[in-house]
LUMLOVO-993463 format. One line per 2 residues: number of its first residue (from 1); their letters; for each residue x, y, z of N, C-alpha, C, O. Coordinates in pm, whole numbers. Example, Ala and Ser with C-alpha at 12.3 -4.5 7.8 and 13.67 -1.06 7.14 Angstrom:
LUMLOVO-993463
1	as	1319:-569:780:1230:-450:780:1320:-330:780:1424:-332:846  1285:-225:708:1367:-106:714:1290:3:787:1341:114:804 .
***
This chain:
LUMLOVO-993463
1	xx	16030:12413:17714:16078:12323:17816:16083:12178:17767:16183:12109:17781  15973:12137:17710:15938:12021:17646:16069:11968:17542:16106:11851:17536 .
3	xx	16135:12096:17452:16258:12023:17372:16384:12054:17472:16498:12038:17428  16366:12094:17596:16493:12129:17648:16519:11907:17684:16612:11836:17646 .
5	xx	16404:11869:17761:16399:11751:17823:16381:11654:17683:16421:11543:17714  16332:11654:17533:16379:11561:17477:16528:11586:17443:16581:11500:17374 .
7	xx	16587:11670:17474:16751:11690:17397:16814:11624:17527:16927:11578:17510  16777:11616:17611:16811:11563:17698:16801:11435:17756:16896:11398:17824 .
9	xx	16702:11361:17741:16688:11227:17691:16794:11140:17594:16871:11047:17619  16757:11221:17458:16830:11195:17374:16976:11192:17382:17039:11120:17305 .
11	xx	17027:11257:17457:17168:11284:17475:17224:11204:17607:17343:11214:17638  17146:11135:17672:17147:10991:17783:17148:10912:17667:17254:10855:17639 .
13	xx	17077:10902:17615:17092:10758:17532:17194:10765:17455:17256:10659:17455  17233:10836:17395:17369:10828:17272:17466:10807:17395:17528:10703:17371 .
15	xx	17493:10844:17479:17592:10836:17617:17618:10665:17631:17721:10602:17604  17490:10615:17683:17443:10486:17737:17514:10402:17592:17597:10314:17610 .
17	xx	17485:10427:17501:17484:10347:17358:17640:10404:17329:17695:10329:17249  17701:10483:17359:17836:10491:17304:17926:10403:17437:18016:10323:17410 .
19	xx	17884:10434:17572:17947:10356:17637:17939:10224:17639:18022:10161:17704  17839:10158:17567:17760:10066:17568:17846:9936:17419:17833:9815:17397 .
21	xx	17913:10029:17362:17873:9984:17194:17967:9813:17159:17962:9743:17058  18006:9803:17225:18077:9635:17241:17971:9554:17258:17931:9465:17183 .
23	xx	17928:9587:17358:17797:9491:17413:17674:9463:17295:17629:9362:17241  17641:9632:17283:17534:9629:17159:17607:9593:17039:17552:9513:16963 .
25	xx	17711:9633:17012:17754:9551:16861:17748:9385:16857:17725:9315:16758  17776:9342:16995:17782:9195:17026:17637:9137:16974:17604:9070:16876 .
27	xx	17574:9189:17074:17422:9177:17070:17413:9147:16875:17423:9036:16821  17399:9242:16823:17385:9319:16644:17402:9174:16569:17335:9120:16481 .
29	xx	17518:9132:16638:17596:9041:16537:17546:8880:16587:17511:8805:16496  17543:8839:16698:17430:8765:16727:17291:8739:16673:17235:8631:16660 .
31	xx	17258:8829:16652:17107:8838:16629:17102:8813:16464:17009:8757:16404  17222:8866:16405:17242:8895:16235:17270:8721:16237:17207:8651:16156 .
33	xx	17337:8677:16303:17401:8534:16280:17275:8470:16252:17235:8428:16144  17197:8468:16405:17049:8402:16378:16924:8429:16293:16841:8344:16261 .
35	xx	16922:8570:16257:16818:8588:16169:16869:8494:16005:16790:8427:15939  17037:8517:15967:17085:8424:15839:17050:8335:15882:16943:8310:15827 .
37	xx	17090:8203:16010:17077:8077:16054:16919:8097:15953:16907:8118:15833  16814:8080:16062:16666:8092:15998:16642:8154:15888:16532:8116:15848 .
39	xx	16697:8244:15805:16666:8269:15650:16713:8147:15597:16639:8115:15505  16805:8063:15615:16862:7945:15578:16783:7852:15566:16778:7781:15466 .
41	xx	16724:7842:15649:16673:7720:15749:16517:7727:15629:16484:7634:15555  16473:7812:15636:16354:7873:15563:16344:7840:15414:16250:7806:15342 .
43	xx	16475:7863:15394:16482:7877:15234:16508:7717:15178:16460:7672:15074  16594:7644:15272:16580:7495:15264:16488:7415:15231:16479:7334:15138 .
45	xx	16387:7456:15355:16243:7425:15373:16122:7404:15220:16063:7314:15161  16141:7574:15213:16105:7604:15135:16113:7567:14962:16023:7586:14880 .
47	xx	16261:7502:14936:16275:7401:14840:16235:7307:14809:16214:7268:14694  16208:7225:14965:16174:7084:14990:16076:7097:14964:16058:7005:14884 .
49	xx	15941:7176:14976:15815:7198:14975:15822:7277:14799:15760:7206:14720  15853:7340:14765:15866:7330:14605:15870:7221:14538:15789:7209:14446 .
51	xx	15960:7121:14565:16025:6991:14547:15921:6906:14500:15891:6872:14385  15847:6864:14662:15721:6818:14663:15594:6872:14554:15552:6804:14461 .
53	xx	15544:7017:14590:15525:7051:14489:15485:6997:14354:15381:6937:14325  15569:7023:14290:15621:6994:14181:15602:6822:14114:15563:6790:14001 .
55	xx	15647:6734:14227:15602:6626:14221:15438:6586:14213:15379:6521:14128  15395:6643:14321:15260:6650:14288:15160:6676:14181:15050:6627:14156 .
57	xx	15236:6774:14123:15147:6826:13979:15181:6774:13904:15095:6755:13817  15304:6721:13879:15359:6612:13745:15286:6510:13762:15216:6488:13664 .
59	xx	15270:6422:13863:15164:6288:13895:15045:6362:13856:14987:6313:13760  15006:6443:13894:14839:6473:13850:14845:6542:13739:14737:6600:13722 .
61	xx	14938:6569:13637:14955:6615:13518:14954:6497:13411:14905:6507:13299  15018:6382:13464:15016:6239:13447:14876:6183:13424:14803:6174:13325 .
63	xx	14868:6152:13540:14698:6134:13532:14614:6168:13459:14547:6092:13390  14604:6280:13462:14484:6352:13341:14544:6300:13201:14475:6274:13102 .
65	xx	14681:6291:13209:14688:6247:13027:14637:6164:12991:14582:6148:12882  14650:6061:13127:14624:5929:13073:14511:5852:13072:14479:5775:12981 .
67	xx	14466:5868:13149:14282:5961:13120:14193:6013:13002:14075:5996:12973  14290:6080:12949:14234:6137:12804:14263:6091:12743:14196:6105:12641 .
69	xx	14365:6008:12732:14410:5871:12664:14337:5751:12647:14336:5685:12544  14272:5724:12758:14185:5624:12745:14088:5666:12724:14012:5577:12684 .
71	xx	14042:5765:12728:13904:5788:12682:13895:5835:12512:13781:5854:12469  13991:5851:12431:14021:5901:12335:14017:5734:12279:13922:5698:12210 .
73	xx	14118:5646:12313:14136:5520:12234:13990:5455:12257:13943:5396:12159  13903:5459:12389:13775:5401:12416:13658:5483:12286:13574:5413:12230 .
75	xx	13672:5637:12254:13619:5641:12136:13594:5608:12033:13490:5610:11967  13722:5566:12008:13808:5544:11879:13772:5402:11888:13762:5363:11772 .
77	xx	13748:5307:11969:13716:5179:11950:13540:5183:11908:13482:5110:11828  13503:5254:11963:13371:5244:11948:13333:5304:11817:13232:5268:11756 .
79	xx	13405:5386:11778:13366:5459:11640:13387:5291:11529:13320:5244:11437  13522:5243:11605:13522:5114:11479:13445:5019:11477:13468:4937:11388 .
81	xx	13372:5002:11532:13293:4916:11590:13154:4992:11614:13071:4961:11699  13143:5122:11504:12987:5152:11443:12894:5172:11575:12789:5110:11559 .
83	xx	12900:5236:11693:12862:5230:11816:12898:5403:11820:12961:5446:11916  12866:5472:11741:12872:5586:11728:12797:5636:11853:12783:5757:11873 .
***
């Protein structure tokens, strides 16, 4: 009895959804528009924040050189100057 009433279910809905299928294709393509809109939107974002990123670690990639820079020439002065 139980598969007589899911075949039967099932066979309302393909009904509903074939009479239906303008509306739901409408719907489909709407929704496809907006999910690209926001993959867009995301992936933009998501550059800008790479972008940044990126900036960030070059300045603090910076930094540390120059850093070891001075502390390398501050050796190097002191070695000449017998302050071993």
């Amino acid at each position: 009895m139980l598969p007589f009433i899911a075949g039967i279910a099932a066979g309302a809905v393909a009904v509903v959804a074939y009479n239906n299928n303008k509306k739901i294709r409408k719907n489909v393509n709407e929704g496809a528009k907006k999910a690209k809109h926001l993959a867009q939107e995301g992936y933009e974002k998501t550059k800008e924040f790479a972008k940044d990123v990126k900036a960030s670690v070059d300045e603090k990639v910076e930094s540390l050189k120059s850093k070891k820079e001075e502390k390398k020439i501050e050796k190097e002065g002191e070695k000449a100057n017998g302050n071993e």
